[in-house]
PQR file with spaces between the fields and no chain letter, atoms N, CA, C, O and H, PARSE charges and radii, in Angstrom:
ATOM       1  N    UNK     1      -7.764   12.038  -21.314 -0.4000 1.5000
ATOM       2  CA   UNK     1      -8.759   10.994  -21.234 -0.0000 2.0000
ATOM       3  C    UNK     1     -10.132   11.519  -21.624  0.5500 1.7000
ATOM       4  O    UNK     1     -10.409   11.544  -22.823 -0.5500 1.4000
ATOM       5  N    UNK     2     -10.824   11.848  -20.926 -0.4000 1.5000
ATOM       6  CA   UNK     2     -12.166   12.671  -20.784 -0.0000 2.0000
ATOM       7  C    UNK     2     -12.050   14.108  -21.657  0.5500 1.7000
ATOM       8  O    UNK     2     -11.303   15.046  -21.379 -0.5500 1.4000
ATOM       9  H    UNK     2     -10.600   11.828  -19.952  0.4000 1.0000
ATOM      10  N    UNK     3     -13.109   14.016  -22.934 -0.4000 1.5000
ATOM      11  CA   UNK     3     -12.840   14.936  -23.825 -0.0000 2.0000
ATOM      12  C    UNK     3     -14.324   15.479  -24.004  0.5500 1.7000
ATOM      13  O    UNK     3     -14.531   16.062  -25.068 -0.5500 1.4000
ATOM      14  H    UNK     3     -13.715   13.254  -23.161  0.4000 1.0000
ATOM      15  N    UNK     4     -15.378   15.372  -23.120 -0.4000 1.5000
ATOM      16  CA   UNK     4     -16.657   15.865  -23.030 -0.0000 2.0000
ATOM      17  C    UNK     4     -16.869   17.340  -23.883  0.5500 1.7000
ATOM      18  O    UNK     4     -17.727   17.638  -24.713 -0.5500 1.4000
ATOM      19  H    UNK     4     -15.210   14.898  -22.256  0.4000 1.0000
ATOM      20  N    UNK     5     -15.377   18.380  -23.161 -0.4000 1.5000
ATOM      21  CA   UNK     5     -15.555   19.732  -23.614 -0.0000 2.0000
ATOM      22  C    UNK     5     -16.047   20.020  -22.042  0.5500 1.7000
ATOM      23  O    UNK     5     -15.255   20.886  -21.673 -0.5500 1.4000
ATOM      24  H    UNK     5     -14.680   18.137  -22.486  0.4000 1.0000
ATOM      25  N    UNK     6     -16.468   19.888  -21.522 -0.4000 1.5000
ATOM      26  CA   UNK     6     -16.827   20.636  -20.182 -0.0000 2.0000
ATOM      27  C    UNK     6     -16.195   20.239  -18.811  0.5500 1.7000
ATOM      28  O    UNK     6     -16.435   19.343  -18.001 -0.5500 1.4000
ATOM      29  H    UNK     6     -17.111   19.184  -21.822  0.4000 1.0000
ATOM      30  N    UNK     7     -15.182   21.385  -18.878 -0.4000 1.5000
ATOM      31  CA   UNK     7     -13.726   21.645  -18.071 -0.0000 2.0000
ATOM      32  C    UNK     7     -14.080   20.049  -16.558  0.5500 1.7000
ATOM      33  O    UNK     7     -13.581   18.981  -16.205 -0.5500 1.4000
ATOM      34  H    UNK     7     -14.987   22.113  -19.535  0.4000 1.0000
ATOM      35  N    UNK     8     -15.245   20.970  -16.202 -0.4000 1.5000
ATOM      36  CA   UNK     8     -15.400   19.936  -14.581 -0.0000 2.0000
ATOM      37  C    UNK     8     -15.854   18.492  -14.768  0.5500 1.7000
ATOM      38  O    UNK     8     -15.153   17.676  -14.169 -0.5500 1.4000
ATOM      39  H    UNK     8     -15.650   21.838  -16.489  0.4000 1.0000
ATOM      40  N    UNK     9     -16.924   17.975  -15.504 -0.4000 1.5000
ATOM      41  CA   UNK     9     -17.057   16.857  -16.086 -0.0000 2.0000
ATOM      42  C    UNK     9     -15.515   16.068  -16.569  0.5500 1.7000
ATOM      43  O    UNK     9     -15.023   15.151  -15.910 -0.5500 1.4000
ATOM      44  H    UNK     9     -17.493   18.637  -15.991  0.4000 1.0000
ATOM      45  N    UNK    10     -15.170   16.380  -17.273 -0.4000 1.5000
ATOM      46  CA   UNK    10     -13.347   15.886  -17.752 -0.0000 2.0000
ATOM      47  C    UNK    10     -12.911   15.953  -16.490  0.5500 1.7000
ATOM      48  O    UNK    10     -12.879   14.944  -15.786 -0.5500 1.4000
ATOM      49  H    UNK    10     -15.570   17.125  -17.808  0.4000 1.0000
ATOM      50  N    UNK    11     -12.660   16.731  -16.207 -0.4000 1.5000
ATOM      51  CA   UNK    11     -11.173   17.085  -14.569 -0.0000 2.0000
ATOM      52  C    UNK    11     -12.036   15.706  -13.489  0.5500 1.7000
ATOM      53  O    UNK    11     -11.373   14.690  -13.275 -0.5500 1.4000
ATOM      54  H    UNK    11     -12.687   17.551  -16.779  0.4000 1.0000
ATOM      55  N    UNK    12     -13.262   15.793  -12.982 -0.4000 1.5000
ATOM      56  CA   UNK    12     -13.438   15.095  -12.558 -0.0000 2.0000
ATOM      57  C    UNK    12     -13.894   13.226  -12.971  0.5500 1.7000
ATOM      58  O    UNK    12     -14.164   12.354  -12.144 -0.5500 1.4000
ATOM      59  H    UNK    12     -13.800   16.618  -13.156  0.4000 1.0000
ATOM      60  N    UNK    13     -13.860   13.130  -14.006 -0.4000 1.5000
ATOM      61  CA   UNK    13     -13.682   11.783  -14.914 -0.0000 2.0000
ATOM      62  C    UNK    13     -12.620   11.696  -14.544  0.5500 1.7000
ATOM      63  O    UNK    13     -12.636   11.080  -13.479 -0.5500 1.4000
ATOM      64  H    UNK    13     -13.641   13.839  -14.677  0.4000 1.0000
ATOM      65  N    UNK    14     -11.490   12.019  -14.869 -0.4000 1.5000
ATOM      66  CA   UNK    14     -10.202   11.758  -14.712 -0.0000 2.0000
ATOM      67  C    UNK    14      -9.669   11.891  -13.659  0.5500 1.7000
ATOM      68  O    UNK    14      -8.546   11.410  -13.809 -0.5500 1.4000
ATOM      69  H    UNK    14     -11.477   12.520  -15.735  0.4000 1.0000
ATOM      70  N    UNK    15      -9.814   12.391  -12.274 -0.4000 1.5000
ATOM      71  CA   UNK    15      -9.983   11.919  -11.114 -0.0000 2.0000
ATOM      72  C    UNK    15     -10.187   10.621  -10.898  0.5500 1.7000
ATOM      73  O    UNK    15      -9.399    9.687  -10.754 -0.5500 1.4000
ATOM      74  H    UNK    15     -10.727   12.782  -12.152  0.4000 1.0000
ATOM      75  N    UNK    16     -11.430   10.690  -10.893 -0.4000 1.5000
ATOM      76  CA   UNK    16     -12.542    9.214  -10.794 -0.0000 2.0000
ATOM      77  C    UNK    16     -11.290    7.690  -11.541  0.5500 1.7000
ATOM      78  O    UNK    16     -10.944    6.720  -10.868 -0.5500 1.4000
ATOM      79  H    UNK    16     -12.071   11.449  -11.010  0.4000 1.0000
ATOM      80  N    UNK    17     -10.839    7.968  -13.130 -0.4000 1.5000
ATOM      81  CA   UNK    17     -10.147    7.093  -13.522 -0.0000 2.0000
ATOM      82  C    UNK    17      -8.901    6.842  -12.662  0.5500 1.7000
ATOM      83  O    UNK    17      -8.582    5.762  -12.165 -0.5500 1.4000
ATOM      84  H    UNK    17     -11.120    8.756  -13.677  0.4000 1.0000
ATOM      85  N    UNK    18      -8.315    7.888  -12.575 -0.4000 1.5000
ATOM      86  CA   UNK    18      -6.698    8.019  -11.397 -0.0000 2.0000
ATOM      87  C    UNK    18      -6.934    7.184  -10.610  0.5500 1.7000
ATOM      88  O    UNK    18      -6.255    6.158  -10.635 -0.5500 1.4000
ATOM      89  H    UNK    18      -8.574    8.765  -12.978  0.4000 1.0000
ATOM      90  N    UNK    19      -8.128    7.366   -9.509 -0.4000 1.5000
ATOM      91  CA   UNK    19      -8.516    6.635   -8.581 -0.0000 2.0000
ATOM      92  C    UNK    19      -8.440    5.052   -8.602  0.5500 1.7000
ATOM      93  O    UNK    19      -7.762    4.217   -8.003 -0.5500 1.4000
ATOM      94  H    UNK    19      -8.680    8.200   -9.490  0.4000 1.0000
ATOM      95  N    UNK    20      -9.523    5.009   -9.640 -0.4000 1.5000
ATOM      96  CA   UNK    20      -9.497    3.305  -10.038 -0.0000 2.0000
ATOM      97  C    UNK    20      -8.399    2.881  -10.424  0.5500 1.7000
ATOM      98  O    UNK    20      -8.355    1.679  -10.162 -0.5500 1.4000
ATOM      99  H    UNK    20     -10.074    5.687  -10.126  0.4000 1.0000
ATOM     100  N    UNK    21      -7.645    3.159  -10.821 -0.4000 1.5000
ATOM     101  CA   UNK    21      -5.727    2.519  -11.583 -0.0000 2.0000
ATOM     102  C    UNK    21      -5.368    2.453  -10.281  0.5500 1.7000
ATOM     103  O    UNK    21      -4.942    1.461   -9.688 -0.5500 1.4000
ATOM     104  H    UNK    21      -7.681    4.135  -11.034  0.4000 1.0000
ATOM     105  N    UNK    22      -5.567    3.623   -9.821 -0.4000 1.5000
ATOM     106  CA   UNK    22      -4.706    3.851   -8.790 -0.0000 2.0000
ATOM     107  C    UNK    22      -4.914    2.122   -7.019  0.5500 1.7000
ATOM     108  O    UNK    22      -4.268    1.478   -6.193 -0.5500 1.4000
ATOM     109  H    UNK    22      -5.913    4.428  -10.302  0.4000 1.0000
ATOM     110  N    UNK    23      -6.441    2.379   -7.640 -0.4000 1.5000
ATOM     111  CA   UNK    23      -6.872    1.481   -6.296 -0.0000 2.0000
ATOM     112  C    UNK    23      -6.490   -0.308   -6.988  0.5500 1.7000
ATOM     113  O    UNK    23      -6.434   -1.367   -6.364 -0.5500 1.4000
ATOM     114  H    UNK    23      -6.965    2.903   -8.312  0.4000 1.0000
ATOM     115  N    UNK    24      -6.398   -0.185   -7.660 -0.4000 1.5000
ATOM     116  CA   UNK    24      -6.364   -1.601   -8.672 -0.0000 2.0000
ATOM     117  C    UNK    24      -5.183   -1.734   -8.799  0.5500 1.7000
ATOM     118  O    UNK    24      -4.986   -2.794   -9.393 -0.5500 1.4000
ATOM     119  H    UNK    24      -6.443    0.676   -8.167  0.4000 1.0000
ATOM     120  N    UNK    25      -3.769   -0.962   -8.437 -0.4000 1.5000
ATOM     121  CA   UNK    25      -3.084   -1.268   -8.325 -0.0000 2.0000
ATOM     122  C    UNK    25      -2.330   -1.519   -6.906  0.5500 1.7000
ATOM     123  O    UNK    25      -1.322   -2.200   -6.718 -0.5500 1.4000
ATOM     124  H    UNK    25      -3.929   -0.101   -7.954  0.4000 1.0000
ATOM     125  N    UNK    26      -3.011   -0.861   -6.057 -0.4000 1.5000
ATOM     126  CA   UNK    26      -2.778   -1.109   -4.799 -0.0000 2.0000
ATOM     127  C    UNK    26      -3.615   -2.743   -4.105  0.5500 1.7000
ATOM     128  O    UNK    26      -3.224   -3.327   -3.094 -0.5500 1.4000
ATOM     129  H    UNK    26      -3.830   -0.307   -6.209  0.4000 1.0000
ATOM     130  N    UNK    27      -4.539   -3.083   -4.793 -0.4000 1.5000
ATOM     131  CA   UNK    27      -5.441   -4.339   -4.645 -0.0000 2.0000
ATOM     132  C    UNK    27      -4.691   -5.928   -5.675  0.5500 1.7000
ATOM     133  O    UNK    27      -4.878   -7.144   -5.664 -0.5500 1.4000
ATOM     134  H    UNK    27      -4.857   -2.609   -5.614  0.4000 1.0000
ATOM     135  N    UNK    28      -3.622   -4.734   -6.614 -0.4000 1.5000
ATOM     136  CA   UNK    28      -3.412   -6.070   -7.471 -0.0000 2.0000
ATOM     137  C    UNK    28      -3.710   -6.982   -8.363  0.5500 1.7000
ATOM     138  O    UNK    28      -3.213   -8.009   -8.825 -0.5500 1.4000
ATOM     139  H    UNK    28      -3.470   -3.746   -6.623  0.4000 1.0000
ATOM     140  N    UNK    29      -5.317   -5.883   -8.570 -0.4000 1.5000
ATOM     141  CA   UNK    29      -5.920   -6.328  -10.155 -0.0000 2.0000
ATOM     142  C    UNK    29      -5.892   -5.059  -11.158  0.5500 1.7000
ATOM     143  O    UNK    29      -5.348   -3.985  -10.903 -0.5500 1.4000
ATOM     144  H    UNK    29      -5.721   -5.049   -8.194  0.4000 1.0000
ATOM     145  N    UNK    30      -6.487   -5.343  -12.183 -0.4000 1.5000
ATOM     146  CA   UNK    30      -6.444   -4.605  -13.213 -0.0000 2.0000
ATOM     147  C    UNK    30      -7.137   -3.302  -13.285  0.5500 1.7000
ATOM     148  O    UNK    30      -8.161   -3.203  -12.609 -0.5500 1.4000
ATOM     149  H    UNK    30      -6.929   -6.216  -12.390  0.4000 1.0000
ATOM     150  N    UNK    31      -6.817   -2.440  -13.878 -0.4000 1.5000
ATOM     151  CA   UNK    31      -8.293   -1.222  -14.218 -0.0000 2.0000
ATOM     152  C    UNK    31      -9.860   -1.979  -14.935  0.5500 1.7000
ATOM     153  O    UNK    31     -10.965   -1.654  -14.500 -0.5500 1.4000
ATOM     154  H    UNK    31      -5.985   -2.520  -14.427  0.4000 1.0000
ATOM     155  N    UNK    32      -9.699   -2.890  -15.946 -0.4000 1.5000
ATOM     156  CA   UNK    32     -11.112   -3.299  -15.761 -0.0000 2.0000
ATOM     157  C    UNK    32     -11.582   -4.316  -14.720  0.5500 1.7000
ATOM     158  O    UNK    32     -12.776   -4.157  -14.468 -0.5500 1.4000
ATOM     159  H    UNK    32      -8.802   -3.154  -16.300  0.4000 1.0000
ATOM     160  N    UNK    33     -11.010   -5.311  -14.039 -0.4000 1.5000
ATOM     161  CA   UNK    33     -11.670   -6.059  -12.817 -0.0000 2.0000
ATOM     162  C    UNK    33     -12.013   -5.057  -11.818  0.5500 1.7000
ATOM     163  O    UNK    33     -12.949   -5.404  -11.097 -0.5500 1.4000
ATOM     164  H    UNK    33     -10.039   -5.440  -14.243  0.4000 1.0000
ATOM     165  N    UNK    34     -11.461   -3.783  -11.548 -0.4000 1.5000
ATOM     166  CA   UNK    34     -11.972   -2.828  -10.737 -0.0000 2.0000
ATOM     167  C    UNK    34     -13.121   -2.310  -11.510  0.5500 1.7000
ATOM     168  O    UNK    34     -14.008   -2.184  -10.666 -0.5500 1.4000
ATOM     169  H    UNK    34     -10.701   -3.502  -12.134  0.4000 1.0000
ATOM     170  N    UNK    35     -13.480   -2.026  -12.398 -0.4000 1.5000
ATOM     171  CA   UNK    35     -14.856   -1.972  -13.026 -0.0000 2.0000
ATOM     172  C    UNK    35     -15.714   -2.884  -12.653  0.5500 1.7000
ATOM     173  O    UNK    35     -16.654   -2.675  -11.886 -0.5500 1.4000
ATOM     174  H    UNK    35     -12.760   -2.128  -13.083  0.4000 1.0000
ATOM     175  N    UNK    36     -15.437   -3.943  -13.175 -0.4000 1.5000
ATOM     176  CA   UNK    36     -16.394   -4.775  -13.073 -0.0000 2.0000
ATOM     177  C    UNK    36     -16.830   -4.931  -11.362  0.5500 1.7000
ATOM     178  O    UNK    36     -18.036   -4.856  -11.130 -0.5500 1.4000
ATOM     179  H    UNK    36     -14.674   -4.113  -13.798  0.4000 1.0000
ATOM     180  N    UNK    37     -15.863   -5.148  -10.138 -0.4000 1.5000
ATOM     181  CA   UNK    37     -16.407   -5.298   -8.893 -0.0000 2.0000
ATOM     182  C    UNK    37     -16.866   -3.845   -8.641  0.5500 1.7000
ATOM     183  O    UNK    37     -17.981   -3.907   -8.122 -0.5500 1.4000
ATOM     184  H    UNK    37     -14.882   -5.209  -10.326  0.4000 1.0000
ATOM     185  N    UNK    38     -16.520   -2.725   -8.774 -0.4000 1.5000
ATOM     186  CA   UNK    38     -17.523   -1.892   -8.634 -0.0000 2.0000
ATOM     187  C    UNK    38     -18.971   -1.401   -9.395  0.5500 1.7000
ATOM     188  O    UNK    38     -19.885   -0.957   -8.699 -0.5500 1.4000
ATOM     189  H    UNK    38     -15.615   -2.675   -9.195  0.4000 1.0000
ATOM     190  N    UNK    39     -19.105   -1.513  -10.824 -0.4000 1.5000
ATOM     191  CA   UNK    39     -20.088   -1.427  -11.542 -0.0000 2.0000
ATOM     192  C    UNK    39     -21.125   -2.658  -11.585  0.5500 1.7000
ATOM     193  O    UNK    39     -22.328   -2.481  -11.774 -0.5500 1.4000
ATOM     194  H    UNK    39     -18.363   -1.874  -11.389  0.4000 1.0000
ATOM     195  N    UNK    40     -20.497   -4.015  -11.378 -0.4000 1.5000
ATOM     196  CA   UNK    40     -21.151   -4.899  -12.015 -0.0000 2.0000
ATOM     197  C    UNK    40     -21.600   -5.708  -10.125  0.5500 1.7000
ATOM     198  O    UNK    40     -22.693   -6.269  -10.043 -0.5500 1.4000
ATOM     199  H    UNK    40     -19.519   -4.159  -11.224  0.4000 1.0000
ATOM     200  N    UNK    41     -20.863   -5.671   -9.082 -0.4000 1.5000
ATOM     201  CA   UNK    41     -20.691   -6.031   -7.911 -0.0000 2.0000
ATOM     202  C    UNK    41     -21.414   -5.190   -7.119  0.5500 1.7000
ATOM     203  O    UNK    41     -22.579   -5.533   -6.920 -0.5500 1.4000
ATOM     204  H    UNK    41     -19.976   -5.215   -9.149  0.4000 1.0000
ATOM     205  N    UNK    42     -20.934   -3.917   -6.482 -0.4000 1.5000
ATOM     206  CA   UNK    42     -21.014   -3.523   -5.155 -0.0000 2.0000
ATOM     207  C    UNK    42     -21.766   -2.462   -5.434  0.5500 1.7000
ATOM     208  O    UNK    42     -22.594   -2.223   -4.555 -0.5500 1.4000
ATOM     209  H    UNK    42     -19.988   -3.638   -6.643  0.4000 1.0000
ATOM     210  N    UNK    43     -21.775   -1.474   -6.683 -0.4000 1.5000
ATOM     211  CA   UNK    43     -22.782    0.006   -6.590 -0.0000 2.0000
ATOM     212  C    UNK    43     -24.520   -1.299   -6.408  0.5500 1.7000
ATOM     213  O    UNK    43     -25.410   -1.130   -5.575 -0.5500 1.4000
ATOM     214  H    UNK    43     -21.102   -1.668   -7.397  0.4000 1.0000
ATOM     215  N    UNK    44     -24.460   -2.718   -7.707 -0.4000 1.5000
ATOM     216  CA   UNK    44     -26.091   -2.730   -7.634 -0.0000 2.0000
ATOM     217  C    UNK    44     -26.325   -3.552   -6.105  0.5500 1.7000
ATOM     218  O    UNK    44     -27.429   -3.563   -5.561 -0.5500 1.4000
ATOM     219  H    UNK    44     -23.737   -2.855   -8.385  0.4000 1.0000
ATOM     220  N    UNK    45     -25.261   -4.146   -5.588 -0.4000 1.5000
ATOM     221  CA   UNK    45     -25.611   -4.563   -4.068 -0.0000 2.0000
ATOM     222  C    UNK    45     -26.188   -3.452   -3.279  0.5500 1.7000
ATOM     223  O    UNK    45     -27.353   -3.434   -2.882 -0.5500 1.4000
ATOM     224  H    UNK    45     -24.365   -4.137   -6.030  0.4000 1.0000
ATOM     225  N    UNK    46     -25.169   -2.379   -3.043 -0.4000 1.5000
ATOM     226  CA   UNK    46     -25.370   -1.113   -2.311 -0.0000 2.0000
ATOM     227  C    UNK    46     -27.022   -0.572   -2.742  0.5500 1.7000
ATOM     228  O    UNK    46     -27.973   -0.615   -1.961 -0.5500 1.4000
ATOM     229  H    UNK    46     -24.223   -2.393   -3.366  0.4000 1.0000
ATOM     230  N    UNK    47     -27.061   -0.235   -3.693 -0.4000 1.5000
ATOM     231  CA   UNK    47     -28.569    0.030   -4.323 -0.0000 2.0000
ATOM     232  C    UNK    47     -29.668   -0.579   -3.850  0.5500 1.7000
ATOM     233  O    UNK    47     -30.657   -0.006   -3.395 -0.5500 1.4000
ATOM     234  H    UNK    47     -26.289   -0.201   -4.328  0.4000 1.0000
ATOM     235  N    UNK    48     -29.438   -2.191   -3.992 -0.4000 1.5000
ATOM     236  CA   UNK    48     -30.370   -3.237   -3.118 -0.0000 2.0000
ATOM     237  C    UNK    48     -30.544   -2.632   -1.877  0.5500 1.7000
ATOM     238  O    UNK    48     -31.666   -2.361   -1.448 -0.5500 1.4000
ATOM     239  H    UNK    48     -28.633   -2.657   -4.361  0.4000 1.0000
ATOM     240  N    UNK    49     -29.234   -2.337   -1.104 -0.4000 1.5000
ATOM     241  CA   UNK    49     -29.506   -2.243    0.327 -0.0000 2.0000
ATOM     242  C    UNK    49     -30.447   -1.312    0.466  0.5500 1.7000
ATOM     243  O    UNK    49     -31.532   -1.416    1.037 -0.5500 1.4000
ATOM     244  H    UNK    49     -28.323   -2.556   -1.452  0.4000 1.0000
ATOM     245  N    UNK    50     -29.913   -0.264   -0.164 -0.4000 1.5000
ATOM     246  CA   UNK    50     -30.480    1.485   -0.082 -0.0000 2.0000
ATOM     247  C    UNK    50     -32.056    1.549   -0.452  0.5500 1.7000
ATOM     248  O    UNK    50     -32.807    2.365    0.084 -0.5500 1.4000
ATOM     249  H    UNK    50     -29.031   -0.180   -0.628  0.4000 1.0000
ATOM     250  N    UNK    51     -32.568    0.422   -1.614 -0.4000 1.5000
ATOM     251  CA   UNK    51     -34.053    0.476   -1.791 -0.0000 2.0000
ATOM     252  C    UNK    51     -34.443   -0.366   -0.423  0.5500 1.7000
ATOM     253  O    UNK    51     -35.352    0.159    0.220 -0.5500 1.4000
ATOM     254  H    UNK    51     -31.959   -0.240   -2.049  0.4000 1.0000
ATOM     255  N    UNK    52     -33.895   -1.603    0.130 -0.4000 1.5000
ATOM     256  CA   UNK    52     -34.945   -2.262    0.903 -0.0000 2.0000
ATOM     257  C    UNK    52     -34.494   -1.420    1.935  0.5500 1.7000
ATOM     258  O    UNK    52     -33.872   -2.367    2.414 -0.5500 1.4000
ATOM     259  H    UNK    52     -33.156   -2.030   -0.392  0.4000 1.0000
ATOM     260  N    UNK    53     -34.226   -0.453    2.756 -0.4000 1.5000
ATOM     261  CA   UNK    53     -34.196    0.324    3.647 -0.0000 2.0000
ATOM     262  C    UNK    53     -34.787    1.578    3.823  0.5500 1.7000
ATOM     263  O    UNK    53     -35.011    2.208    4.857 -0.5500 1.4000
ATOM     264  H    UNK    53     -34.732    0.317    2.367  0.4000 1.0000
ATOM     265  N    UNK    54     -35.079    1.933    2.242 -0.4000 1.5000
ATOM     266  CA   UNK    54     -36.364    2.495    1.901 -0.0000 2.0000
ATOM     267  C    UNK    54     -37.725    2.672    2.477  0.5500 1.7000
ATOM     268  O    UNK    54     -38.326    3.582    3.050 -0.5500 1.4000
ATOM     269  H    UNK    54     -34.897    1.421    1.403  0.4000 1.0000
ATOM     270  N    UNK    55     -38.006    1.316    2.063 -0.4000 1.5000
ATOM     271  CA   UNK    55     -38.889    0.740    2.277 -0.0000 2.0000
ATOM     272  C    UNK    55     -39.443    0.031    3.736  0.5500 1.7000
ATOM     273  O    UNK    55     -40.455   -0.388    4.298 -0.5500 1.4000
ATOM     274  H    UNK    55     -37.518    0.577    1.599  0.4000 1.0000
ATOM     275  N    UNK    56     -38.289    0.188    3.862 -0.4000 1.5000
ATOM     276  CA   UNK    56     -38.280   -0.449    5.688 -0.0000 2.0000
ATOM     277  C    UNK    56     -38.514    0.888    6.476  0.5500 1.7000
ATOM     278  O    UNK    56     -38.984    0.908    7.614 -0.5500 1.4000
ATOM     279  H    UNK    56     -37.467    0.528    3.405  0.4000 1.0000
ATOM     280  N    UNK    57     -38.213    1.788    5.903 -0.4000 1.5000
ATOM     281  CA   UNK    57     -38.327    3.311    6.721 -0.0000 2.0000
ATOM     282  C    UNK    57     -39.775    3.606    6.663  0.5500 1.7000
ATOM     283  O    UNK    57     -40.528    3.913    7.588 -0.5500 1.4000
ATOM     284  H    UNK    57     -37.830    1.771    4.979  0.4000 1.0000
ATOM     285  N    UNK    58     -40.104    3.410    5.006 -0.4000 1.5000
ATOM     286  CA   UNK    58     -41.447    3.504    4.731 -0.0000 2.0000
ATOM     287  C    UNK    58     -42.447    2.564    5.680  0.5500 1.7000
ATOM     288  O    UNK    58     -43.175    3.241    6.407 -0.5500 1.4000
ATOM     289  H    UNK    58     -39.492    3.162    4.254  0.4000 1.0000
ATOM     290  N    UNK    59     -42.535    1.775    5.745 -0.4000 1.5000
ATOM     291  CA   UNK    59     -43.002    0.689    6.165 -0.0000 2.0000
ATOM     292  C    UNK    59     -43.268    1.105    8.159  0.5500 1.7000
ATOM     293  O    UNK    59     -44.303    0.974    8.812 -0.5500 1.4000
ATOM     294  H    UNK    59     -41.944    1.225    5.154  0.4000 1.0000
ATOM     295  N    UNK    60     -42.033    1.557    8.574 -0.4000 1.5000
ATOM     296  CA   UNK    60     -42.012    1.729    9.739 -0.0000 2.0000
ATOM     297  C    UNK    60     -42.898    3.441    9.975  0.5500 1.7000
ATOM     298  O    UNK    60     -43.474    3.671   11.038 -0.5500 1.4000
ATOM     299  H    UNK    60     -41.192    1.663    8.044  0.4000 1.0000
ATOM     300  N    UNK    61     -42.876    4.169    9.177 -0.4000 1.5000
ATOM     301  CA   UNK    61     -44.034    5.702    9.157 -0.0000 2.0000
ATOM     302  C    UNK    61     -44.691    5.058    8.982  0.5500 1.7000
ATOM     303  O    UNK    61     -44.594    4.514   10.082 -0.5500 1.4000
ATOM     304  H    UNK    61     -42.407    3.982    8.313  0.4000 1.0000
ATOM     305  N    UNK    62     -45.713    4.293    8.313 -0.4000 1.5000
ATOM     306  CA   UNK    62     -46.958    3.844    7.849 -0.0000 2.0000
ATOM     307  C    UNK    62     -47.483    3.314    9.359  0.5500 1.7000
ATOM     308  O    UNK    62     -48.585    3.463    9.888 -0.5500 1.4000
ATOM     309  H    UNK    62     -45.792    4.735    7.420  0.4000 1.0000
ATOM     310  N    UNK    63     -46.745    2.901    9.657 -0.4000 1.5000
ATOM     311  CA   UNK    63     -47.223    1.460   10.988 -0.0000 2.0000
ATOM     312  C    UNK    63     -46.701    1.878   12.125  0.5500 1.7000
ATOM     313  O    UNK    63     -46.239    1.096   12.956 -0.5500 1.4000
ATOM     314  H    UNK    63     -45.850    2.779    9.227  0.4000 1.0000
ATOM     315  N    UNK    64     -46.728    3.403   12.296 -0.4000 1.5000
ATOM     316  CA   UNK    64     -46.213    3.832   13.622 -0.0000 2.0000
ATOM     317  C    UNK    64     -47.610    4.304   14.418  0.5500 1.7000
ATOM     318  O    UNK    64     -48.755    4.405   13.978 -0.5500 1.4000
ATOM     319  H    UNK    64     -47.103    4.037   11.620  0.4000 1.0000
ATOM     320  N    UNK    65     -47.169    4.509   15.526 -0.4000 1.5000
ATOM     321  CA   UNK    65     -48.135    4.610   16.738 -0.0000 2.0000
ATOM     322  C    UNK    65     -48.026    6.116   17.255  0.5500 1.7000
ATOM     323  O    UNK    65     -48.692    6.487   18.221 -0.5500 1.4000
ATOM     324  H    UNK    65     -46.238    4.427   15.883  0.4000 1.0000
């Protein structure tokens, strides 16, 4: 699969792919609908969360006592 040339980059791509077939077939959809709910779905939700909690941390140092 993964033909980068750099042994750990490849080995672990192809992990990473195993995984997704692997979970997409245990869920019952495809290797790309598992793309899409993780790339296109849940990493930029997760991200959302992770900045406004950020900011909420921030927010809470600024305005502490």
């Amino acid at each position: 699969m993964a033909n980068s040339g750099i042994y750990w980059i490849d080995q672990t791509f192809n992990f990473c792919v195993y995984l997704l077939y692997d979970l997409a077939n245990i869920l019952g959809i495809t290797y790309e609908e598992i793309n899409v709910w993780v790339f296109c779905v849940i990493w930029p939700i997760a991200s959302l969360i992770l900045f406004a909690e950020v900011i909420r941390l921030r927010l809470k140092l600024t305005y502490r006592n």
